[in-house]
C-alpha positions as CSV (number, residue, x, y, z in Angstrom):
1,X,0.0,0.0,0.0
2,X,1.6,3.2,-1.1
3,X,1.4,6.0,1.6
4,X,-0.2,9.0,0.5
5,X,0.2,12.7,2.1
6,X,-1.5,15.6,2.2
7,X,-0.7,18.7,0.0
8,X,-2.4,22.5,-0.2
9,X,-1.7,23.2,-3.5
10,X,-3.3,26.8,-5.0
11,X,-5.6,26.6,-2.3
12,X,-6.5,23.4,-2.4
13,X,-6.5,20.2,0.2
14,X,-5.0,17.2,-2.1
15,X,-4.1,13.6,-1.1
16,X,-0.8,12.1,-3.2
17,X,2.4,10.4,-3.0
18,X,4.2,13.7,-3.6
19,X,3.8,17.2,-4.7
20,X,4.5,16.6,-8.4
21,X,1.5,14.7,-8.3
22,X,-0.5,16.3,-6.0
23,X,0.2,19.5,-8.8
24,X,-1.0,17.2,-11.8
25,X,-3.9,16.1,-9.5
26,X,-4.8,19.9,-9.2
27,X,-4.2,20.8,-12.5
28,X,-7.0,18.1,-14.1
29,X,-9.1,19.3,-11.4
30,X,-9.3,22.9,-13.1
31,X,-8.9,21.0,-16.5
32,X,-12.6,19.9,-15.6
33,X,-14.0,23.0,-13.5
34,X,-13.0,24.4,-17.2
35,X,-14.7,22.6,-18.9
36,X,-18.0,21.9,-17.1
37,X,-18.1,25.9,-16.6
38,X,-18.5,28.4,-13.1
39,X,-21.3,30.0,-13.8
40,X,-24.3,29.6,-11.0
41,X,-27.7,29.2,-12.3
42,X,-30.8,29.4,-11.1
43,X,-33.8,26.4,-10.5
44,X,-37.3,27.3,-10.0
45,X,-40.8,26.2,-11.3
46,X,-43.7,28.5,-12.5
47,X,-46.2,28.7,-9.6
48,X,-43.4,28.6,-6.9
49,X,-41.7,31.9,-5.4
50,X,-39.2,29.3,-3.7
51,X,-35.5,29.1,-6.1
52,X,-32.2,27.8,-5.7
53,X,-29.1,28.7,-6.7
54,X,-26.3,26.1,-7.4
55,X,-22.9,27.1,-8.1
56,X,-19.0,25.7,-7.7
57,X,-17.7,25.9,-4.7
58,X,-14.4,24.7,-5.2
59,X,-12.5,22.9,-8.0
60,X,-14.3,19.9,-7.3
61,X,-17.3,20.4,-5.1
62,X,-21.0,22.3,-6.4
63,X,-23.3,23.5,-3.8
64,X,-26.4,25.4,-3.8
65,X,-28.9,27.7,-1.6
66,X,-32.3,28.1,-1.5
67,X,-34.2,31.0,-1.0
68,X,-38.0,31.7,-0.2
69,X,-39.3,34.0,-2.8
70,X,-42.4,34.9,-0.9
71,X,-41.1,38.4,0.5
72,X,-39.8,39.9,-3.2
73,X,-38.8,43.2,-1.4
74,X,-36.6,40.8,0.8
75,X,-35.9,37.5,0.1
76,X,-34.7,35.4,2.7
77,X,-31.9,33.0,1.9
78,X,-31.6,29.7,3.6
79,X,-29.5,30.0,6.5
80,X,-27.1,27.5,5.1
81,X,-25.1,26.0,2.0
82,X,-25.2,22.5,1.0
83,X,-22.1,21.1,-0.5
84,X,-23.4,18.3,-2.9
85,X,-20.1,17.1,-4.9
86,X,-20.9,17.0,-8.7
87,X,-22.9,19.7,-10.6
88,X,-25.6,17.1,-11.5
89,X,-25.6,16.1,-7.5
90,X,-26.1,19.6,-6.3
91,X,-28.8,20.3,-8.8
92,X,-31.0,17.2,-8.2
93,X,-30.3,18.1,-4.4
94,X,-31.8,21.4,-5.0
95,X,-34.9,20.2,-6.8
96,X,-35.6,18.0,-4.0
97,X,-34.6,20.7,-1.3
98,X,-36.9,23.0,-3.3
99,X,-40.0,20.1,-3.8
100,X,-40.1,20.0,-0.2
101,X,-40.2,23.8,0.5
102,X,-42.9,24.3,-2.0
103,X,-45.0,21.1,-0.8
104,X,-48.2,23.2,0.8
105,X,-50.2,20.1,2.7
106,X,-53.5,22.4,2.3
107,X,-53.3,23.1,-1.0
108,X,-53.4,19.7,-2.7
109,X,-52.2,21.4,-6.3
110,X,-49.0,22.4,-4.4
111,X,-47.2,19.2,-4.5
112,X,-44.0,20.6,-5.1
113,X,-42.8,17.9,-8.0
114,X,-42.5,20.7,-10.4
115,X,-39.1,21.2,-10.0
116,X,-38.2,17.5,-9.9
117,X,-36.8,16.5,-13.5
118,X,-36.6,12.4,-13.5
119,X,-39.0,10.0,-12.1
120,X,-36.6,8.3,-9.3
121,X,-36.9,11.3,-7.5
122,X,-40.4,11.8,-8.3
123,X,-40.7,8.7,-6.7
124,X,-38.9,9.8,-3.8
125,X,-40.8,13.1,-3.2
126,X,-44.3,11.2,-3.6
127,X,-43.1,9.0,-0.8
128,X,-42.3,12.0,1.6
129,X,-45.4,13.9,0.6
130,X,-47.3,10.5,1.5
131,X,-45.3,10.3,4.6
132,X,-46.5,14.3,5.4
133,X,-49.8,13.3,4.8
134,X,-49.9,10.4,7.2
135,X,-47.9,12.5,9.9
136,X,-50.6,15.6,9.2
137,X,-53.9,12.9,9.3
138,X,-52.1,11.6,12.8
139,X,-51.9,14.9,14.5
140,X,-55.5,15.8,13.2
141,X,-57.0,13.1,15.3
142,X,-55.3,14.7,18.2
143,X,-51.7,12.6,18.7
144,X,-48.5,13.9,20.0
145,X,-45.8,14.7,17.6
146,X,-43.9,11.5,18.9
147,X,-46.9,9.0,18.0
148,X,-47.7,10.7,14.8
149,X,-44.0,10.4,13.9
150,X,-44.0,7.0,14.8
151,X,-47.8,6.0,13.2
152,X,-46.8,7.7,10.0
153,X,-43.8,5.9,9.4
154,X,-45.7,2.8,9.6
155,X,-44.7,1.7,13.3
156,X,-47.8,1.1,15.4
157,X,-47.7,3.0,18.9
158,X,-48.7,1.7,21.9
């Protein structure tokens, strides 16, 4: 097993065998940020003030934010980032970040799947807006948070 050390090279944190190759390491690292761009963009859906912005956070790392739309003389950014990895990664983060945000559980139009682009995570949003449901339907009938939690997820409380 070779032993590998760690190297800061033009700002970056990079595991090699040396720093020749920790520098080759960081140059196809911007090689690719070059290529795949670092421009942020924006995701939203009509009918949604809620938006995201994803962006490159480091050579190798996107991210994104959200922000709630609703107050357009202010909006109000959520209170943290999210480093996701790839581009793709951070985007299909956001969407589901963002799903969830706009899900309204009085307002069955407002499901929130509008910003989800593939069906797996379609999937994956149904299932927590099911799960909401559930947990919403449990506290209606007058159970704590705790046993709705638990009811919802399919446990049975005693």
């Amino acid at each position: 097993m070779k032993k590998s050390n760690q190297f800061t090279i033009a700002g970056q944190q990079v595991e090699a065998r040396n720093k020749t190759e920790a520098q080759e390491t960081v140059l196809e690292d911007l090689a690719c940020a070059e290529s795949e761009g670092w421009s942020p963009f924006t995701v939203s859906a009509v009918g949604y003030p809620e938006y995201g912005i994803v962006f490159r956070q480091a050579l190798t790392q996107w991210g994104y934010i959200t922000v709630d739309g609703k107050h357009q003389d202010k909006p109000l950014f959520c209170g943290c980032t999210h480093c996701i990895g790839s581009k793709e990664d951070a985007e299909r983060s956001c969407r589901l970040h963002l799903a969830q945000i706009g899900y309204d559980s009085d307002d069955p139009l407002k499901t929130g799947e509008e910003f989800i682009l593939n069906e797996a995570n379609r999937k994956q949003h149904a299932s927590w807006v099911n799960w909401q449901n559930r947990y919403k339907h449990f506290r209606s009938l007058g159970h704590t948070d705790s046993a709705s939690h638990i009811m919802a997820s399919g446990y049975t409380y005693k």
